[in-house]
Each structure stands twice: as structure tokens, then as C-alpha cells.
NUGU-86514 format. One record per residue: chain; z negated, y negated, x negated of N, C-alpha, C in turn. Coordinates in steps of 0.1 Angstrom, whole numbers. Layout:
BEGIN
> chaine  n.up  n.north  n.east  ca.up  ca.north  ca.east  c.up  c.north  c.east
> A  Z  Y  X  Z  Y  X  Z  Y  X
...
This chain:
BEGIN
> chaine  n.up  n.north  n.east  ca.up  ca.north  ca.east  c.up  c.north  c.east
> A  -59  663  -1181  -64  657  -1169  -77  664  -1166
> A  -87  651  -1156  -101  663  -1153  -96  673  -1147
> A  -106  682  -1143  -105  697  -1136  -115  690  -1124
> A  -109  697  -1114  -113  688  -1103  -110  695  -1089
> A  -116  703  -1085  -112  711  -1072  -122  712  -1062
> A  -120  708  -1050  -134  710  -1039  -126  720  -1035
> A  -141  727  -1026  -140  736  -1020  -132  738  -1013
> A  -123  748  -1010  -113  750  -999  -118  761  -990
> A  -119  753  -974  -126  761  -964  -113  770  -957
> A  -116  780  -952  -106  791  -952  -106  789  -934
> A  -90  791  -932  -90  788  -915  -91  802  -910
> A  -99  802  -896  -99  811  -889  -90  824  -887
> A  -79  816  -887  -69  831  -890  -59  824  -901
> A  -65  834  -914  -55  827  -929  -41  831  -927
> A  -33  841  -921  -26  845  -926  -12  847  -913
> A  -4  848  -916  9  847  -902  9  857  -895
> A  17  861  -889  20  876  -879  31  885  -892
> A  34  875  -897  41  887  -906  28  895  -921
> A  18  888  -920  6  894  -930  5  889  -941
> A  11  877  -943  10  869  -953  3  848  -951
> A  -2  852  -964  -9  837  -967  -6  825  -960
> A  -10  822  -946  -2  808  -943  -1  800  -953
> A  9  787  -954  13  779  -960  10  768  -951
> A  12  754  -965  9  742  -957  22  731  -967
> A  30  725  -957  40  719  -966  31  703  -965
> A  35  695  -977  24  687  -978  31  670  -981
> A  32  661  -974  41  642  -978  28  637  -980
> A  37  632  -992  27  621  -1001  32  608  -1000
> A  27  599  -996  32  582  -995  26  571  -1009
> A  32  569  -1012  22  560  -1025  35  552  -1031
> A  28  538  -1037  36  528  -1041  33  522  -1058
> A  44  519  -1065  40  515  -1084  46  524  -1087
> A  47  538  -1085  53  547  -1091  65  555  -1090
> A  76  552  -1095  90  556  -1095  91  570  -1085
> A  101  568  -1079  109  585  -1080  107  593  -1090
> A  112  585  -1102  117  596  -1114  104  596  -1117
> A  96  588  -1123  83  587  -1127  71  598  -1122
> A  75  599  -1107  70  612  -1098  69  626  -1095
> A  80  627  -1102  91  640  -1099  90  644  -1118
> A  89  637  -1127  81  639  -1139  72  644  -1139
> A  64  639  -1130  51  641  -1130  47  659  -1125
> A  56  658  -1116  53  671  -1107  58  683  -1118
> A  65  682  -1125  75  689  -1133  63  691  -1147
> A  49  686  -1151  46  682  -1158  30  692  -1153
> A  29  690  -1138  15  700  -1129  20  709  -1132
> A  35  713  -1124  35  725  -1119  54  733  -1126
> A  56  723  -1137  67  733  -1143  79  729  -1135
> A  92  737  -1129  100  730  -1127  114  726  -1135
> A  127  721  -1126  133  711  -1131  135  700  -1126
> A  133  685  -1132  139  676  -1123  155  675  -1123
> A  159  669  -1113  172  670  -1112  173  655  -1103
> A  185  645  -1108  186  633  -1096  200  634  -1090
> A  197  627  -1078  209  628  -1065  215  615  -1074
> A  229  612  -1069  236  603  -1073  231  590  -1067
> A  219  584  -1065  208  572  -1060  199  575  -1069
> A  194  565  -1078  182  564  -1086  168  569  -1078
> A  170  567  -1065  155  567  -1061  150  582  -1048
> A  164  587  -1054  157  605  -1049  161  615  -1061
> A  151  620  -1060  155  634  -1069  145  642  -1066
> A  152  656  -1073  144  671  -1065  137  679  -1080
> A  124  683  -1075  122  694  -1085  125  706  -1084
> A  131  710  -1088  135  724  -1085  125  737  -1090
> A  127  743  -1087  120  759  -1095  103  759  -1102
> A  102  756  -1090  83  751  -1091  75  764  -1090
> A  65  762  -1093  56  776  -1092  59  783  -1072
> A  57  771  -1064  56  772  -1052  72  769  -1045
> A  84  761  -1051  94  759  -1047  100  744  -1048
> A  106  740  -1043  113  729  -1048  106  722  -1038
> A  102  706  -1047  99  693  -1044  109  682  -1042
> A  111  678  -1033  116  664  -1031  108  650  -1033
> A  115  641  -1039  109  628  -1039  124  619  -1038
> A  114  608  -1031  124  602  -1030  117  585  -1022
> A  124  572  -1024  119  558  -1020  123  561  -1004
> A  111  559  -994  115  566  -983  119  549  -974
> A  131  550  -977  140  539  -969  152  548  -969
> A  160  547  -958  176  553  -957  181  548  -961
> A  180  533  -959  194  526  -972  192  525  -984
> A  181  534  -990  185  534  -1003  187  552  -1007
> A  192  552  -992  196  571  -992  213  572  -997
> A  218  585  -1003  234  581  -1002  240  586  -994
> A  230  593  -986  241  601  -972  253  597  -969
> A  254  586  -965  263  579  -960  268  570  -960
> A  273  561  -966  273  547  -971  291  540  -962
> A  292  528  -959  300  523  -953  315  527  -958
> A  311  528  -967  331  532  -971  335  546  -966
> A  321  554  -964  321  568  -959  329  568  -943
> A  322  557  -938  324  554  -925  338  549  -925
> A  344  542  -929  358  534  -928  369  549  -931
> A  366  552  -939  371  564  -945  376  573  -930
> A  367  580  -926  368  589  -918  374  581  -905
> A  375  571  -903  375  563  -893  393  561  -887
> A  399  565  -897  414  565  -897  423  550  -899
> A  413  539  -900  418  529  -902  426  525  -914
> A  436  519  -917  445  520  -926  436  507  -936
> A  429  512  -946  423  506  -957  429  514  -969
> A  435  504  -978  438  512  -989  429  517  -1000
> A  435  528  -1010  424  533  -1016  417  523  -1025
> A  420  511  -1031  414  504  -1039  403  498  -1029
> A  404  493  -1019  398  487  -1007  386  497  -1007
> A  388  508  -1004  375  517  -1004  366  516  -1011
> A  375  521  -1028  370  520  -1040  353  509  -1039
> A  362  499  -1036  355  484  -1034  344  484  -1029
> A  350  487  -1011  334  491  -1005  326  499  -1007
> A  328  510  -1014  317  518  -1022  311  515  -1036
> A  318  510  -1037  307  500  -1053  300  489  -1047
> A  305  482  -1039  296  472  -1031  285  481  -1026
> A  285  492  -1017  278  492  -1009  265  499  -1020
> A  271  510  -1030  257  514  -1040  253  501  -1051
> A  258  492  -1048  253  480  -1056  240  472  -1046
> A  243  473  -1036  232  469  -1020  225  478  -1019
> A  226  491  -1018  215  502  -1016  206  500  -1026
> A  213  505  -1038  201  499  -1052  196  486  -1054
> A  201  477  -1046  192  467  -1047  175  466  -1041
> A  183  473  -1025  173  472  -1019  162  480  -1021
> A  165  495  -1033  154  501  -1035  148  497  -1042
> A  149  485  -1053  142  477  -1064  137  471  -1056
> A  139  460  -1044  132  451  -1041  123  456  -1030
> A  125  469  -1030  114  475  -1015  104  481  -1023
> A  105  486  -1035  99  498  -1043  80  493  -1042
> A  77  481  -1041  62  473  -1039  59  477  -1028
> A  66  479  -1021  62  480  -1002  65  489  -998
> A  79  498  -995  87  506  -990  76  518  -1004
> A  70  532  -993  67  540  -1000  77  549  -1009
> A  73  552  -1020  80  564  -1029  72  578  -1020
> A  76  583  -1019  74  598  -1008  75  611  -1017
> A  62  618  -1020  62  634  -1025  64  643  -1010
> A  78  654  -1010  76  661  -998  75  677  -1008
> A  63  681  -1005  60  694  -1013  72  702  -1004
> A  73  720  -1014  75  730  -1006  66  736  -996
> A  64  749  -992  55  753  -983  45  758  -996
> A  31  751  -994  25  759  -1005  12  769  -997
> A  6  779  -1006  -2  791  -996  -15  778  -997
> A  -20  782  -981  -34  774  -981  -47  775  -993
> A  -46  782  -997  -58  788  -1007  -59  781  -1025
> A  -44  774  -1024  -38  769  -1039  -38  754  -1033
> A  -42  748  -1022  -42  737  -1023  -49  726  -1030
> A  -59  731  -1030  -65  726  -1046  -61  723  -1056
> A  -48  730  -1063  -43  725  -1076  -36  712  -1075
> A  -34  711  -1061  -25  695  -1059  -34  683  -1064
> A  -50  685  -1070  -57  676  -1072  -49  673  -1087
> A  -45  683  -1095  -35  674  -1102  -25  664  -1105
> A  -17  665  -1094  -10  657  -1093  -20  644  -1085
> A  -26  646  -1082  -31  634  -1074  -39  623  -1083
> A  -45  634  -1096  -51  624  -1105  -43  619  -1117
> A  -29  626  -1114  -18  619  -1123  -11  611  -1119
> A  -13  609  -1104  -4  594  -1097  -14  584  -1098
> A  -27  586  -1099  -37  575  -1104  -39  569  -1120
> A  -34  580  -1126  -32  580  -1140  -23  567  -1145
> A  -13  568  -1136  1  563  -1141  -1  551  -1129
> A  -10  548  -1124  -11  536  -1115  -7  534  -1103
> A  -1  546  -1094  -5  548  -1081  -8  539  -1071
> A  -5  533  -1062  -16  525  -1056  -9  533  -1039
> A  -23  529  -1029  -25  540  -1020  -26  528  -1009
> A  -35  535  -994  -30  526  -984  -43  517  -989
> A  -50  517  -996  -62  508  -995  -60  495  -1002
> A  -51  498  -1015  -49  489  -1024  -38  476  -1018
> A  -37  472  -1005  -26  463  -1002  -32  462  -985
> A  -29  450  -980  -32  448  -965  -14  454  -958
> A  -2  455  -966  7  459  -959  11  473  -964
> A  3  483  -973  7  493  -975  -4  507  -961
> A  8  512  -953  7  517  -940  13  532  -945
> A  6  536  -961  5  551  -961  0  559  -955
> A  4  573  -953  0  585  -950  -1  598  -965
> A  -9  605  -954  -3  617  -961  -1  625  -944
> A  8  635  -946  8  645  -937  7  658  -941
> A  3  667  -933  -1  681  -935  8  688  -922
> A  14  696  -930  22  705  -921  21  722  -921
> A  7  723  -915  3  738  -915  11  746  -911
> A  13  753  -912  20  766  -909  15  771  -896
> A  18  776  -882  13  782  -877  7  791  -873
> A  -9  799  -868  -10  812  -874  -2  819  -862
> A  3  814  -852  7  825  -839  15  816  -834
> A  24  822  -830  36  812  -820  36  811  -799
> A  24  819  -798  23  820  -788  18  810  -779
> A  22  807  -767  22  793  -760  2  792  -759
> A  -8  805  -760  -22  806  -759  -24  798  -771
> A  -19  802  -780  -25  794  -796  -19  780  -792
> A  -8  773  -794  -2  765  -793  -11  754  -786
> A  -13  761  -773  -21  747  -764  -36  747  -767
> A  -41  760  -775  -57  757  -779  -59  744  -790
> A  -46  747  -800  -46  742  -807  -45  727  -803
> A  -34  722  -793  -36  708  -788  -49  705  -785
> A  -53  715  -776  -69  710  -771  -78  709  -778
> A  -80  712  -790  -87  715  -801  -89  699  -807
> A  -72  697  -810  -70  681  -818  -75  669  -805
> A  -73  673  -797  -75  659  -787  -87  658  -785
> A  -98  669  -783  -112  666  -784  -117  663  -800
> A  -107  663  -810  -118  661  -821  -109  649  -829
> A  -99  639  -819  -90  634  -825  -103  618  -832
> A  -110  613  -819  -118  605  -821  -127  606  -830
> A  -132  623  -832  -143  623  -845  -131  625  -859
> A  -122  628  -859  -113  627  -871  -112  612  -878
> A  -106  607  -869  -106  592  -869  -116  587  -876
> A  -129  587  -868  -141  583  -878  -146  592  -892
> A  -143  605  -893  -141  606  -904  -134  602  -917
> A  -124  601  -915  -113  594  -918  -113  575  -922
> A  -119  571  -915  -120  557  -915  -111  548  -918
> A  -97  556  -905  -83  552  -907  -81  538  -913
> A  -73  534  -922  -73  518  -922  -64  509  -913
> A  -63  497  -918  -66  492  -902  -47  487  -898
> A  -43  485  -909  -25  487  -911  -22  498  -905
> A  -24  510  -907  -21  523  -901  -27  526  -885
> A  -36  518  -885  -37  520  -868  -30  508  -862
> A  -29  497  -866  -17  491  -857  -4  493  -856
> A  0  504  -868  17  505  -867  13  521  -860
> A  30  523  -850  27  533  -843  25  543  -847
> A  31  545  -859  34  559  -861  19  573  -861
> A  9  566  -858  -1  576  -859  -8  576  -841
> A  0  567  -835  -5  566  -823  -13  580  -816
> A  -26  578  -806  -35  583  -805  -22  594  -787
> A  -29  601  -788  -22  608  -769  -29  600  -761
> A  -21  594  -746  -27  592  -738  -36  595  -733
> A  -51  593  -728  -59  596  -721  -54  602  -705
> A  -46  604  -701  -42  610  -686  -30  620  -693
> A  -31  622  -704  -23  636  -709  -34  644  -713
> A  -42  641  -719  -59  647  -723  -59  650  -712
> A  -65  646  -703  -75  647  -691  -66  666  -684
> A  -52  656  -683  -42  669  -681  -44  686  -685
> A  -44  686  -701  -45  700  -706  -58  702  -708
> A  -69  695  -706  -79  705  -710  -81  708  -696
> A  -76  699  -686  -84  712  -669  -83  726  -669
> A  -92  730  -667  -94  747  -664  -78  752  -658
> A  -75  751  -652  -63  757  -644  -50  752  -647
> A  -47  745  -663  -34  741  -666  -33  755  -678
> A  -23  761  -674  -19  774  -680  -1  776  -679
> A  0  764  -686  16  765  -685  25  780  -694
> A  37  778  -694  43  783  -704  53  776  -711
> A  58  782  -720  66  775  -732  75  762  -725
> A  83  762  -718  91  755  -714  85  743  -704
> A  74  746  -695  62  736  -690  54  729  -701
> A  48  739  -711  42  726  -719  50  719  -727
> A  61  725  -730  70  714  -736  73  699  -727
> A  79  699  -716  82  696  -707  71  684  -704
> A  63  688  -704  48  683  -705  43  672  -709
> A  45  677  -723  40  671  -733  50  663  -734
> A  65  667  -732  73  651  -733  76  638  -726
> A  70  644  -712  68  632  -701  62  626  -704
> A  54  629  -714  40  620  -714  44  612  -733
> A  49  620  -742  49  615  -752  64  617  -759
> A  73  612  -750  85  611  -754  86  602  -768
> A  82  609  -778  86  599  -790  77  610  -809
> A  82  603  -818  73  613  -830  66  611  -837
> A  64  595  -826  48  590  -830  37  592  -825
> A  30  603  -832  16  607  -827  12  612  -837
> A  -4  615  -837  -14  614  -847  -10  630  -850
> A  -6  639  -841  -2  648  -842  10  653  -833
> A  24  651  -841  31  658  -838  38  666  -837
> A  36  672  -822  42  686  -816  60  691  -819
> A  67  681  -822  82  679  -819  92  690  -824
> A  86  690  -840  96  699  -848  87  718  -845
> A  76  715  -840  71  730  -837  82  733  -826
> A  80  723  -813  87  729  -801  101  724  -807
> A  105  724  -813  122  721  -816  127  736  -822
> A  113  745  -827  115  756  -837  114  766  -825
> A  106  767  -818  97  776  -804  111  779  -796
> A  117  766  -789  126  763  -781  139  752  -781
> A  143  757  -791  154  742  -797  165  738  -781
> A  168  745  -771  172  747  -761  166  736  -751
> A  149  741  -747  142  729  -740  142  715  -745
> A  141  715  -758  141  703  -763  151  692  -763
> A  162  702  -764  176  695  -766  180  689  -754
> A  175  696  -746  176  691  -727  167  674  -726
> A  158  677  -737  148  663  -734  154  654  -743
> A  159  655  -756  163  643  -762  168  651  -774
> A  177  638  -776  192  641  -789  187  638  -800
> A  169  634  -805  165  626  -815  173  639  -828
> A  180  632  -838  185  642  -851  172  640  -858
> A  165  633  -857  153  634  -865  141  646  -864
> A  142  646  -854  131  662  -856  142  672  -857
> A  130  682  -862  136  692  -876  129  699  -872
> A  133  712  -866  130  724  -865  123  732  -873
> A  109  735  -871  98  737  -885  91  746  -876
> A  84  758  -888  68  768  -874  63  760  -881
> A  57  749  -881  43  740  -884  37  730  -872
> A  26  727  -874  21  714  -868  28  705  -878
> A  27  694  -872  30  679  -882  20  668  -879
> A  7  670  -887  -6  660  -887  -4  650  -896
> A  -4  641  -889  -2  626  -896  -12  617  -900
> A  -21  622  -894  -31  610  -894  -42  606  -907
> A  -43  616  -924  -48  609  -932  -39  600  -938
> A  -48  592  -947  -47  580  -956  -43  583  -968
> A  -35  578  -976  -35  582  -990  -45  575  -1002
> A  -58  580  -998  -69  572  -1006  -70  575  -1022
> A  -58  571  -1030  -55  567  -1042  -65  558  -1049
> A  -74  552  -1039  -81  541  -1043  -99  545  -1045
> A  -97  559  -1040  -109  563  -1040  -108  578  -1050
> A  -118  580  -1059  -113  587  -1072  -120  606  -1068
> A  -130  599  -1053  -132  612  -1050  -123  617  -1038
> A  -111  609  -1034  -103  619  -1020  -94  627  -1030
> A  -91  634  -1020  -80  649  -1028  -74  653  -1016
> A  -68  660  -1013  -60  667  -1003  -66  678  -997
> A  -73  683  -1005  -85  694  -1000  -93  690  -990
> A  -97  677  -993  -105  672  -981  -102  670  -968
> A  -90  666  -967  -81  666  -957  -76  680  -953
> A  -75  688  -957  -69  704  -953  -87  710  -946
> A  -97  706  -953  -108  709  -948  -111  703  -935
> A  -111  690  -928  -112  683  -920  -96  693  -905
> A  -88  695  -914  -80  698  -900  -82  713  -896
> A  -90  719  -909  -95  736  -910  -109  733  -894
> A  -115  724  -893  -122  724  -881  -115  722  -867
> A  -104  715  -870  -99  718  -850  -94  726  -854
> A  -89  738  -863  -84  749  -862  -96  765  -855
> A  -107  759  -863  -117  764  -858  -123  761  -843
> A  -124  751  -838  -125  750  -823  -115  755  -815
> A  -103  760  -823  -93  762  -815  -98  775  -809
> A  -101  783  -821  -102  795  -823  -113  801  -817
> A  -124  791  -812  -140  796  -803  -131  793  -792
> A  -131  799  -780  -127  800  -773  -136  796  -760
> A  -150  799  -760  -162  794  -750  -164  779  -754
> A  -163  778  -771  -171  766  -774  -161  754  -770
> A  -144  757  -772  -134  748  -766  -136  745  -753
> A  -138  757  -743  -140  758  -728  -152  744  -727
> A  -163  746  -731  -171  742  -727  -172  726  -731
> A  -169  725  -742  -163  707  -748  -152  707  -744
> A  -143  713  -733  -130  704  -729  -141  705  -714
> A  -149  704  -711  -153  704  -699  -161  694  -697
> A  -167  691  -710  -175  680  -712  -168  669  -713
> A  -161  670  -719  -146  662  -721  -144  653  -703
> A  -136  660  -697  -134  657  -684  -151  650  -674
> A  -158  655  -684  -172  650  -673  -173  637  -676
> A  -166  633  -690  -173  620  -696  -157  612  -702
> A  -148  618  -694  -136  611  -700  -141  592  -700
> A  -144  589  -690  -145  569  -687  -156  566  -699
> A  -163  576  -703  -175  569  -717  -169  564  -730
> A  -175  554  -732  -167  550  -747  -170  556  -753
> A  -160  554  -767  -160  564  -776  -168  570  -785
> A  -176  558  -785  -192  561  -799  -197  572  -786
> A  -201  574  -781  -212  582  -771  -205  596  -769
> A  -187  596  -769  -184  615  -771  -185  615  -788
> A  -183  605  -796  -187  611  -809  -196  618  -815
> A  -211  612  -805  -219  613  -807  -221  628  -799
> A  -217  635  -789  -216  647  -786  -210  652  -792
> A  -197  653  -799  -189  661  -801  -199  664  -818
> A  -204  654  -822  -210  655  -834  -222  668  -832
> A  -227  667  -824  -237  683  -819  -232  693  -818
> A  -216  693  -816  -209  705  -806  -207  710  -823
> A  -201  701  -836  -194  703  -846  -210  705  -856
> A  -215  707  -851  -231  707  -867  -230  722  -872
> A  -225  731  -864  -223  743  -874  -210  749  -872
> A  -200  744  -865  -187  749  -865  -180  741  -879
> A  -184  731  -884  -177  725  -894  -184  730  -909
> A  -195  736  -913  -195  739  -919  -189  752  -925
> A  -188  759  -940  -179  766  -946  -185  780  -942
């Protein structure tokens, strides 16, 4: 394969409270290309074994340079968690054992159907392990091996509504870092976007939905200095749900699994020290994106997090010019970013 690595811009603070390398666990969305075909693939960059779940369309790499990969066709019904006979089973109702037998051959005869006939549409999903920020560059391998093998991304289809997500590692767990870091993404959520040149499938389905503008307005005022349990609290009045371009859920599920649990029963967030940034593309279709590029782009609200005057002063501007449309703070924020975004 070519050799092919851009620069990787180093975040403000590299490394955890324990003195080691942050990590960034890393989903890959893309369609054409099998499970197995994927999970080959990975086993092929980075070593490994594949191994498949009793469903054709998940399987794990195990014993990777960095740790075990999951892939898998990201639909539940073509998951085996649980399948109806599971259900009748436990249920105490008097079904006999051939009866079962039955409904569980029926029901993995329907799951695998549905993962053949979704496999065009319904994405095949890479969920990396935690890998160190500084090796994210080698992932350009595997990115020019899912192009290799025919790949297709969010660009290649009017109904493919890929992502990738990035799930940084935190450098501090403290409620100071936490909310800079919100305030950080909210002022630079609009110039992301235009970097980005989200497509246009993925901004009408929710899942990358933008924060309210009267939740903005909220945390950058001077005198909102909550603590752990307030900004949680907070932030859920306002965005009760785990669609957002950046979601807080599984951090504050990790922070305070206690507050959370008080707000909602969702089993879907998963208690993680990461952010969960949603908002790139899987541009498969373009032979210069990499994932580097994207780790570089979120290394700058990490960096405004981290100026502490320069945040003050653009969350202040922010509030002066909240009613302006949005080309005209781009166009500020683009002065504010002429030498913070550089390496």
C-alpha cells in the first residue's frame, strides 16, 4: 500500500493525569465491504486474530498491536444478542423444546437476511481499541485498504449518512476542563462544520444535531461556574438525548453514573473518560481524507480550550453577536483561529 501519513498536530496537554499517552478510540462507518472482509483487512495493517460471533456480520480482531477491534453490520437485528426464542424462553411460557428449536432457526434465518439485504445501506462499522494519539496516522492504512477493496463513503450515495467518530480520551476529569472544553466546541462548532463540508444526508438526520443556541448563550456567560452535578443537570435540560455533534453522555455517565441515572434509563450510553465527537464524514471518496485530518481539526477546540483569555474573550464575542448569522461569526472566529490552528 502507499505510505501516506499527514502531520499529526499534538494536543495541548498529550498525556492523562496518570502520565501517559492520551488515546483516541476511533468508528468507522463505510458500505461494499463485508465484516469479514474488514476485520481481514485490519488483521492484515495491524496483525491480530480475526475471530466471528455466531452472526456472519460481526466479528472481533483480537490481539492487535493496540488491542482488540470490533466490526460488525451496525443494525441490531442483524446482532445475536437476543433473538425471540431467547425471549419466549425466559418468559416461562409453556413452548416446547422443538417449538423453540424452531423459533430460533427462523429467527437467525431473518436476521441474516436482513443483514444481506441492508449490507448497501445499513453501514458495516470499524470500532477501533483505545489507540495513543501520536500513532494515529498508521490508521491511513487501513483507510487506503477499504478503498482498495472498494469501500464506498458518505459521499458515494444520496442515502449513505456515514460518520466517523473520534473519542478522545480526556486530558483532566475536572468539571474546569470539562466545561472549557464544551465552550471551546460550541464556539468553533460552526467553523468545524465549514471545514468539514458536512454532507447534506448527515445534516438532516439527527444524529449530529447542532446544541441549542439558548444552551450556548447559557455556558459561555462569565458567571456560569457550575459543578459536576449542575452542569450535568444542565446540559440535560437542554439536550436530553445522544444526538449531538458532540456528545457529552458516556463522559458524564463515567464522571457521575449516579447523576445520570437520576436523568434517564437510556442502556445505550456507556460509561467511557472520553468525549464522543461525531461530526466527521467518512470521505472514502476523497483519496486525500485520512483520519489525521480529522484528529487535527478537533486538536484546535482542544487548543482554545486550553488559552484561557483567548476562550474568555471569543465566548464574549460570542454573546455580543449571538443574533448574527452565521457567515459573519465565521468570519470572526476565522481571525480569532489564524494562529491558534496552526502546528
Amino acid at each position: 500500500m502507499t505510505e501516506k501519513k499527514e502531520n499529526i498536530l499534538t494536543p495541548p496537554i498529550d498525556r492523562n493525569t496518570a502520565g501517559k499517552i492520551r488515546c483516541v478510540g476511533i468508528e468507522i462507518e463505510f458500505a461494499e465491504v463485508s465484516s469479514k472482509q474488514a476485520a481481514e483487512l485490519i488483521q492484515i495493517c495491524f496483525g491480530g486474530n480475526v475471530e466471528a460471533s455466531n452472526s456472519s456480520f460481526v466479528f472481533s480482531v483480537s490481539d492487535t498491536r493496540w488491542g482488540d477491534f470490533r466490526v460488525e453490520l451496525d443494525t441490531r437485528f442483524a446482532h445475536p444478542e437476543r433473538d425471540f426464542g431467547d425471549v419466549l424462553e425466559d418468559s416461562g411460557l409453556p413452548v416446547s423444546d422443538e417449538g423453540l428449536r424452531e423459533v430460533h432457526k427462523v429467527d437467525a434465518q431473518v436476521r441474516e437476511w436482513i443483514g444481506k439485504a441492508s449490507s448497501s445501506v445499513v453501514p458495516t462499522e470499524i470500532v477501533s481499541p483505545p489507540i495513543p494519539w501520536n500513532e494515529l496516522g498508521d490508521l491511513d492504512e487501513l483507510i487506503e485498504g477499504l478503498r482498495a477493496r472498494g469501500a464506498k463513503g458518505t459521499d458515494d450515495s444520496p442515502v449513505y449518512g456515514f460518520g466517523v467518530h473520534l473519542n478522545p480520551e480526556v486530558a483532566s476529569e475536572s468539571v474546569d476542563h470539562v466545561l472549557s472544553i464544551l465552550r471551546a466546541y460550541i464556539l468553533l462548532s460552526d467553523w468545524l462544520r465549514e471545514q468539514i463540508q458536512v454532507n447534506a444526508t448527515r445534516r438532516i438526520l439527527p444524529h449530529i444535531d447542532p446544541f441549542p443556541k439558548k444552551y450556548a448563550v447559557m455556558i459561555l456567560a462569565r458567571d456560569y461556574a457550575p459543578d459536576l452535578e449542575t452542569l450535568i443537570t444542565d446540559y440535560f435540560s437542554m439536550n436530553p438525548t445522544r444526538n449531538r455533534e458532540l456528545d457529552m453522555l458516556p463522559l458524564f455517565k463515567h464522571l457521575a453514573p449516579d447523576t445520570l441515572a437520576d436523568l434517564t434509563t437510556d442502556e445505550r450510553i456507556k460509561a467511557r473518560p472520553t468525549l464522543h465527537y461525531r461530526l466527521p464524514d467518512t470521505r472514502l471518496s476523497d483519496p486525500d481524507w485520512t483520519i489525521s485530518q480529522e484528529w487535527n481539526r478537533w486538536v484546535v477546540v482542544e487548543r482554545l480550550a486550553s488559552d484561557k483569555e483567548k476562550l474568555r474573550r471569543l465566548s464574549d464575542r460570542y454573546l455580543e453577536t449571538a443574533d448574527n448569522p452565521v457567515s459573519a461569526w465565521l468570519k470572526e472566529v476565522s481571525v480569532w483561529l489564524e494562529n491558534l490552528a496552526s502546528p
